[in-house]
Short mmCIF file of the C-alpha atoms (twelve columns), coordinates in Angstrom:
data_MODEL
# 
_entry.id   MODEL 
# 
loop_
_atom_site.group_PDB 
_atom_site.id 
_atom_site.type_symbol 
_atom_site.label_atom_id 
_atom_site.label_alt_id 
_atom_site.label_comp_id 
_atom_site.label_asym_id 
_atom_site.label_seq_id 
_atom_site.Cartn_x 
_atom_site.Cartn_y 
_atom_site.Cartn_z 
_atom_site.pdbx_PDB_model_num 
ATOM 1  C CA . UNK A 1  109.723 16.414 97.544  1 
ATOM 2  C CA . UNK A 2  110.221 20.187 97.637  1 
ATOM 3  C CA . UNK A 3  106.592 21.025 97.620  1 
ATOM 4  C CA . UNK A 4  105.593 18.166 100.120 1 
ATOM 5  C CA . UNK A 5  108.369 19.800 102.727 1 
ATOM 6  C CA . UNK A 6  107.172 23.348 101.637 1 
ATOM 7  C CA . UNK A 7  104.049 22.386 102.826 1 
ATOM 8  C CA . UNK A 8  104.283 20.624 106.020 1 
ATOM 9  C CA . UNK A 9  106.611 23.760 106.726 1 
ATOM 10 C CA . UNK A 10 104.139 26.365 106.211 1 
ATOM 11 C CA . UNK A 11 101.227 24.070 108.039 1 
ATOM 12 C CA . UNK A 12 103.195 23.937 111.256 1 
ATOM 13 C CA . UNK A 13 104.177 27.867 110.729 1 
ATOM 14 C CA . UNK A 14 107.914 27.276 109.788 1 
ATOM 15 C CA . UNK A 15 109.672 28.528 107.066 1 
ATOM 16 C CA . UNK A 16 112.655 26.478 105.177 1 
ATOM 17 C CA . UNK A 17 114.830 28.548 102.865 1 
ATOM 18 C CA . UNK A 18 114.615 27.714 99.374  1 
ATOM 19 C CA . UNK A 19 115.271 24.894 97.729  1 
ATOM 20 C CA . UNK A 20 118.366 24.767 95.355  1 
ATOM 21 C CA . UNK A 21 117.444 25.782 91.712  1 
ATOM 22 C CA . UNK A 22 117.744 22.694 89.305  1 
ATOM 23 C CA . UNK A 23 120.783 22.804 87.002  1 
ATOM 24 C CA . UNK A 24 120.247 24.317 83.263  1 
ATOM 25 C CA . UNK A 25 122.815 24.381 81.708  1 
ATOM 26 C CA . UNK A 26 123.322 20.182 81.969  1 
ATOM 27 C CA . UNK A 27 124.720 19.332 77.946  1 
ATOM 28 C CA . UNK A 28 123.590 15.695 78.347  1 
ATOM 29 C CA . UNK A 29 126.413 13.793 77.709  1 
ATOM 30 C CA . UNK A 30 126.699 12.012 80.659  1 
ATOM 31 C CA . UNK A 31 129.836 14.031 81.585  1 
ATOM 32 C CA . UNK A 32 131.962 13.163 84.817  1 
ATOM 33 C CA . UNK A 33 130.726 15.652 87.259  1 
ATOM 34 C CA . UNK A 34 127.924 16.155 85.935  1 
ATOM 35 C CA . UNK A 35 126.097 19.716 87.132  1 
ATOM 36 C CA . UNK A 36 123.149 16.865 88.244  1 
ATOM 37 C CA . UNK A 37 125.305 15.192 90.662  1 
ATOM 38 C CA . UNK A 38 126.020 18.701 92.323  1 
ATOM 39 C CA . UNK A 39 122.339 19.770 91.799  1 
ATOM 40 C CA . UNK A 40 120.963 15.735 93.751  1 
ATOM 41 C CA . UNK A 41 123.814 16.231 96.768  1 
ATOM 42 C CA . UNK A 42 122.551 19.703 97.278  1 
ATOM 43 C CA . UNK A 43 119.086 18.744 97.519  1 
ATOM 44 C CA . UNK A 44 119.593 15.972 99.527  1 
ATOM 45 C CA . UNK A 45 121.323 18.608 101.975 1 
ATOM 46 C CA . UNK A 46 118.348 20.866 101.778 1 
ATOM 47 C CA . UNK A 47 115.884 17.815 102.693 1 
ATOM 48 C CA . UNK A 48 117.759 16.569 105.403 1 
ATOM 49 C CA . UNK A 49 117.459 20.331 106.493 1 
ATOM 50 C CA . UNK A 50 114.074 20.416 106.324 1 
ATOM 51 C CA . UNK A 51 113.605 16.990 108.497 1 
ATOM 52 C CA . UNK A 52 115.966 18.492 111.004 1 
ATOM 53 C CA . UNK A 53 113.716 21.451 111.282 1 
ATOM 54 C CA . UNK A 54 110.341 19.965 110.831 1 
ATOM 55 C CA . UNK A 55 111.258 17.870 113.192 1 
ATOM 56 C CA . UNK A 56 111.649 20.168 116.046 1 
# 
């Protein structure tokens, strides 16, 4: 999804800032609160950024 956005960006000569990083230090227990959760809201955020802007 980042790359596909990245790309329509930079065809129509716009530039988005940068997506969020993906989470690393995740322990995989399934915790409540989980560093994923935070990491999926905040790129949801950045792609409805994106569509807002791309969309101009």
């Amino acid at each position: 999804m980042f790359a596909a956005l990245q790309q329509r960006a930079e065809a129509l000569g716009t530039t988005l800032r940068a997506p969020p990083p993906e989470p690393t230090t995740c322990c995989g227990r399934g915790c409540n609160g989980c560093v994923w959760e935070g990491f999926l809201d905040a790129a949801d955020y950045w792609r409805q950024e994106a569509l807002l802007q791309l969309s101009d």
